[in-house]
N, C-alpha and C positions, 0 to 999 in steps of 0.2 A: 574381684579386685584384690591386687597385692596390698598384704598393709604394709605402710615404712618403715623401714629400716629403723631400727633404732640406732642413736646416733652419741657420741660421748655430749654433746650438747643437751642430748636428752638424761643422760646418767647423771651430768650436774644440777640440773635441774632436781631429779630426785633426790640426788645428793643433799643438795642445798650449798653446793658450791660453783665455783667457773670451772668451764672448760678445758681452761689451761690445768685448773689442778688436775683436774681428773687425766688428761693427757701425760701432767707430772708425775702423778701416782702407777698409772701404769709402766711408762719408762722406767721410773726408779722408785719405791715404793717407800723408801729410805728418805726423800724430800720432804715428804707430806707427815703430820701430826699421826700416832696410832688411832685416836678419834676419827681424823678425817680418812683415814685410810678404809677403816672400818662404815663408815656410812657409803664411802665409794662402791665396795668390795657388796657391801648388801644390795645397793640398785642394781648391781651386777648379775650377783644374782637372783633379785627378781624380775629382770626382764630378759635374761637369756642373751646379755649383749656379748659380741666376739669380737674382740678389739680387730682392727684394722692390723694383721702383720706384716703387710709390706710396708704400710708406713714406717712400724719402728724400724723393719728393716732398712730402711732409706737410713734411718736417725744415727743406727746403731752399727750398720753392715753385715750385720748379721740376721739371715733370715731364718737359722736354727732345721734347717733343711736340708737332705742330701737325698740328691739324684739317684736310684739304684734303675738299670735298664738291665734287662735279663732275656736272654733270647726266646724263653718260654716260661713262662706259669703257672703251666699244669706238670712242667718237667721236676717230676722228685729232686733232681740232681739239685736244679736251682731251689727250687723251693725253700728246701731243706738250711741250703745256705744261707739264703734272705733273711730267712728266721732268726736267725743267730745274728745275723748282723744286726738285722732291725730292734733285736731284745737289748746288745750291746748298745746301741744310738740311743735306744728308748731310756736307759740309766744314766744317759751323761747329758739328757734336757734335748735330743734332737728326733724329729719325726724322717721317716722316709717318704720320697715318693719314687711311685715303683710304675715303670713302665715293661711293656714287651715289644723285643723291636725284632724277633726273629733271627734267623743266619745272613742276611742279606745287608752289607756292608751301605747300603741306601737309605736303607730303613733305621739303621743306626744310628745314621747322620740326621735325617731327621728330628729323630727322637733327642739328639744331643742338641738341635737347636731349639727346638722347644723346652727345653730343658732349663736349659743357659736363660732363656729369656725371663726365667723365673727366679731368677741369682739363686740358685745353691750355694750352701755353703761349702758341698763338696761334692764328689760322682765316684761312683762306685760302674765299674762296665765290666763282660765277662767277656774274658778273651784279651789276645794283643793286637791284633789283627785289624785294623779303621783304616776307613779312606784316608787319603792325604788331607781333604779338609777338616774332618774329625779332628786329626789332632792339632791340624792348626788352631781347630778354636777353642781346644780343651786347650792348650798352651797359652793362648792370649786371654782366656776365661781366668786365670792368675789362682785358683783355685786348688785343692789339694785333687789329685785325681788317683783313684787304684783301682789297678785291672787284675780278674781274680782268674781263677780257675785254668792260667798257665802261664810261663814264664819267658822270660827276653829278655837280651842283652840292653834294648833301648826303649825301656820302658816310658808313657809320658811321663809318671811322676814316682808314683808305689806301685809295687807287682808282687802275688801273694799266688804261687799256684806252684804247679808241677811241671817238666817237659814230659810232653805225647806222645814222643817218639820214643825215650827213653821206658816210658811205660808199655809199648808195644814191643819193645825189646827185650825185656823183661818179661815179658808174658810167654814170648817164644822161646824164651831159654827153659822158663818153666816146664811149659808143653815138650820140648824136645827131653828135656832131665825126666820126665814118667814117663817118657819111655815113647811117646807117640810117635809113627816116621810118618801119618799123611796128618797135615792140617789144612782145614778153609776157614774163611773170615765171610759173616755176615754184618751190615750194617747201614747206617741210616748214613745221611748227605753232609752232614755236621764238619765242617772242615777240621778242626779238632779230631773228633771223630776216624777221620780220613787218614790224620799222620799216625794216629797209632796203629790203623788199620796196614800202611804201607809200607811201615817200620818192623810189624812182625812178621807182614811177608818176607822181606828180606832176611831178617834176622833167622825166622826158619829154615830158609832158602839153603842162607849161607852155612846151619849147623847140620843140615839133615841132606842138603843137596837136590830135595825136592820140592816141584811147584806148588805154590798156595794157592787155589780156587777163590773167586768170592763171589759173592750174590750182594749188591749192594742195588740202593733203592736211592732214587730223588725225593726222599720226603723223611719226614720227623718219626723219631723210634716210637714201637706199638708191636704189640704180640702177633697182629700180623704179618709185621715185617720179619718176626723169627721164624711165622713157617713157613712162610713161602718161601722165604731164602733157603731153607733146609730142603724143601721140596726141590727147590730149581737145583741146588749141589747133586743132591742125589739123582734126579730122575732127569737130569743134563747134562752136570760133570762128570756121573759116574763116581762121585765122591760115597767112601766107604770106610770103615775101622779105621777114622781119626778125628781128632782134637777139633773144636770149632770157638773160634775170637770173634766174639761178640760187639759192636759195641755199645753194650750199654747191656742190664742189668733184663731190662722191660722185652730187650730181642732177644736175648739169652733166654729169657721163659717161653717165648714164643718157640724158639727152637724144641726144647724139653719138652713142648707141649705136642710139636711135629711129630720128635721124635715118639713118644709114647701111642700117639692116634697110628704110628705103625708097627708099632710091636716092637720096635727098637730097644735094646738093652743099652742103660748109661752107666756105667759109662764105657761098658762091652764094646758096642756096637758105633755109638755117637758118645765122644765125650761134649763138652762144653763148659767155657769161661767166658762171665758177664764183666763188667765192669762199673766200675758204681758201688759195689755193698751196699744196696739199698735195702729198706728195713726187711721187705720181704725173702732176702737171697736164703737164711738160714732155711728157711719155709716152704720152699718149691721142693717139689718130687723126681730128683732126690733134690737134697740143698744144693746150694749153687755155687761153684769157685768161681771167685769174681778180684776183683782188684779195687781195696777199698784205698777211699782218700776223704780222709776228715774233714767233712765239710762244715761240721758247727765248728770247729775250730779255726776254717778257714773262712768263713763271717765274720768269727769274734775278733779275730787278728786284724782285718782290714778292718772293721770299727774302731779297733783302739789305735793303730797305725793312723788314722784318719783325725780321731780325739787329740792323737798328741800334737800332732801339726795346728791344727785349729784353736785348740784351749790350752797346750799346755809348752806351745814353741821348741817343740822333740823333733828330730829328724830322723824318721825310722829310717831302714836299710834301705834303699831302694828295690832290690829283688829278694827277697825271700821265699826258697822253693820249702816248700810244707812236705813233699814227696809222696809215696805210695807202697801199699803192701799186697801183697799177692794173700788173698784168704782161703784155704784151700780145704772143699766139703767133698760130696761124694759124686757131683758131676763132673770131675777131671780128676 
């Protein structure tokens, strides 16, 4: 059998006061005598009681919580960010709750209703990309909202990222500038993903004059997905002595790793760029050129973007692109 709940009617009791103080003291703690506050604070903590926080939340409006949805959990990319954002929230009094809602514009709707129904006091989403209803109820949800990890002209509220396509542009002027005349792109389903994928084809295209190959997959990045893709280029397209766009950091190793299981010289024979700088890029064989984007920076920026609306009546910029750099090791 469950035992009961303990209850603030049970605190004042130990207390040796009412209910109402004890309810007064937790609201405001500046009401109550240091005596009284101090007898409350000890039955507190001897019996392990957890005040009720939606109530104050009803009282106060504020239920000291923001929404963070992330398309993945186990993805470094996000991960990495959460952290910083959640470190940032966690020094200004607010907790996170952290959902995963995947690539599927359904599930994120979801996610966002069940979300809302818990009053946040703010939402943090990656990507800009929502159903029409999404942002209708992020709109009427009156709340501060910022979407990270890319950028838009009509954002709901704050917008804190890079454009994709610009970064896949930039990657193939790179590849074309050493010198590379074949390039192919391997990658995962990630719409994201996708535009820089389709942005270096072109951009290639357009500097080199020749077609870009790709091996691309319906599912979420994995070393897998590098070699098999390097596998199907080669022993399909006939792809040979050039340059390979990754996307993502985790395929990029999978490729290197193809490559090596044949005897291929890197960046001879197969070059490769990941995307991401993920901690491990210095560390693969050989290291790995990759396209980083600061992602503890671009946490901490939407925490405080998020802080100053909330607690401190700031209107940050609405888009701030944070941008990207090309980091260049011994796989390109």
């Amino acid at each position: 059998m469950n035992k009961p709940a303990v209850t603030m009617e049970m605190i004042g009791r130990i207390a040796g006061v009412s209910q109402v103080t004890v309810s007064r003291a937790l609201s405001d703690p500046s009401k109550v005598s240091p005596a009284t506050l101090r007898k409350i604070q000890d039955a507190i903590a001897a019996t392990g009681f957890v005040p009720n926080a939606l109530a104050g939340a009803l009282a106060s409006r504020r239920s000291r919580l923001v929404s963070t949805l992330v398309p993945s959990i186990t993805n470094l990319t996000y991960s990495s960010m959460v952290k910083s954002f959640a470190q940032e929230m966690r020094a200004q009094g607010y907790q996170i709750m952290l959902s995963e809602c995947g690539f599927d514009p359904a599930e994120e709707e979801a996610a966002v209703m069940t979300h809302l129904s818990r009053r946040p006091d703010a939402m943090l989403l990656v990507g800009t990309r929502h159903s029409a209803n999404t942002r209708k109820m992020l709109l009427a949800a009156g709340i501060p909202v910022v979407e990270v990890w890319d950028i838009t002209d009509t954002p709901i509220d704050l917008c804190f990222g890079f454009s994709h396509p610009e970064a896949g542009k930039a990657a193939a002027r790179f590849a074309a500038g050493a010198g590379y005349a074949r390039a192919a792109c391997v990658g995962a389903s990630d719409e994201r993903a996708l535009r820089r994928k389709e942005a270096f084809r072109a951009e290639f295209r357009a500097l080199t004059g020749t077609e870009v190959p790709e091996a691309r997959f319906e599912s979420e990045a994995s070393l897998g997905i590098g070699r098999a893709g390097l596998a199907r280029l080669l022993d399909t397209e006939g792809f040979e002595k050039g340059v390979v766009f990754c996307s993502s950091d985790l395929v990029a190793h999978g490729v290197l790793l193809e490559a090596a299981s044949r005897g291929l010289a890197i960046p001879g024979d197969i070059a490769v760029i990941g995307f991401g700088d993920q901690g491990f890029a210095p560390d693969t064989f050989p290291p790995l050129t990759s396209m980083r984007v600061d992602r503890g920076a671009l946490g901490a920026s939407a925490a405080r973007a998020i802080f100053d609306r909330l607690d401190r009546g700031h209107s940050a910029p609405i888009v701030t692109d944070i941008g990207f750099e090309i980091i260049r090791r011994e796989s390109a």
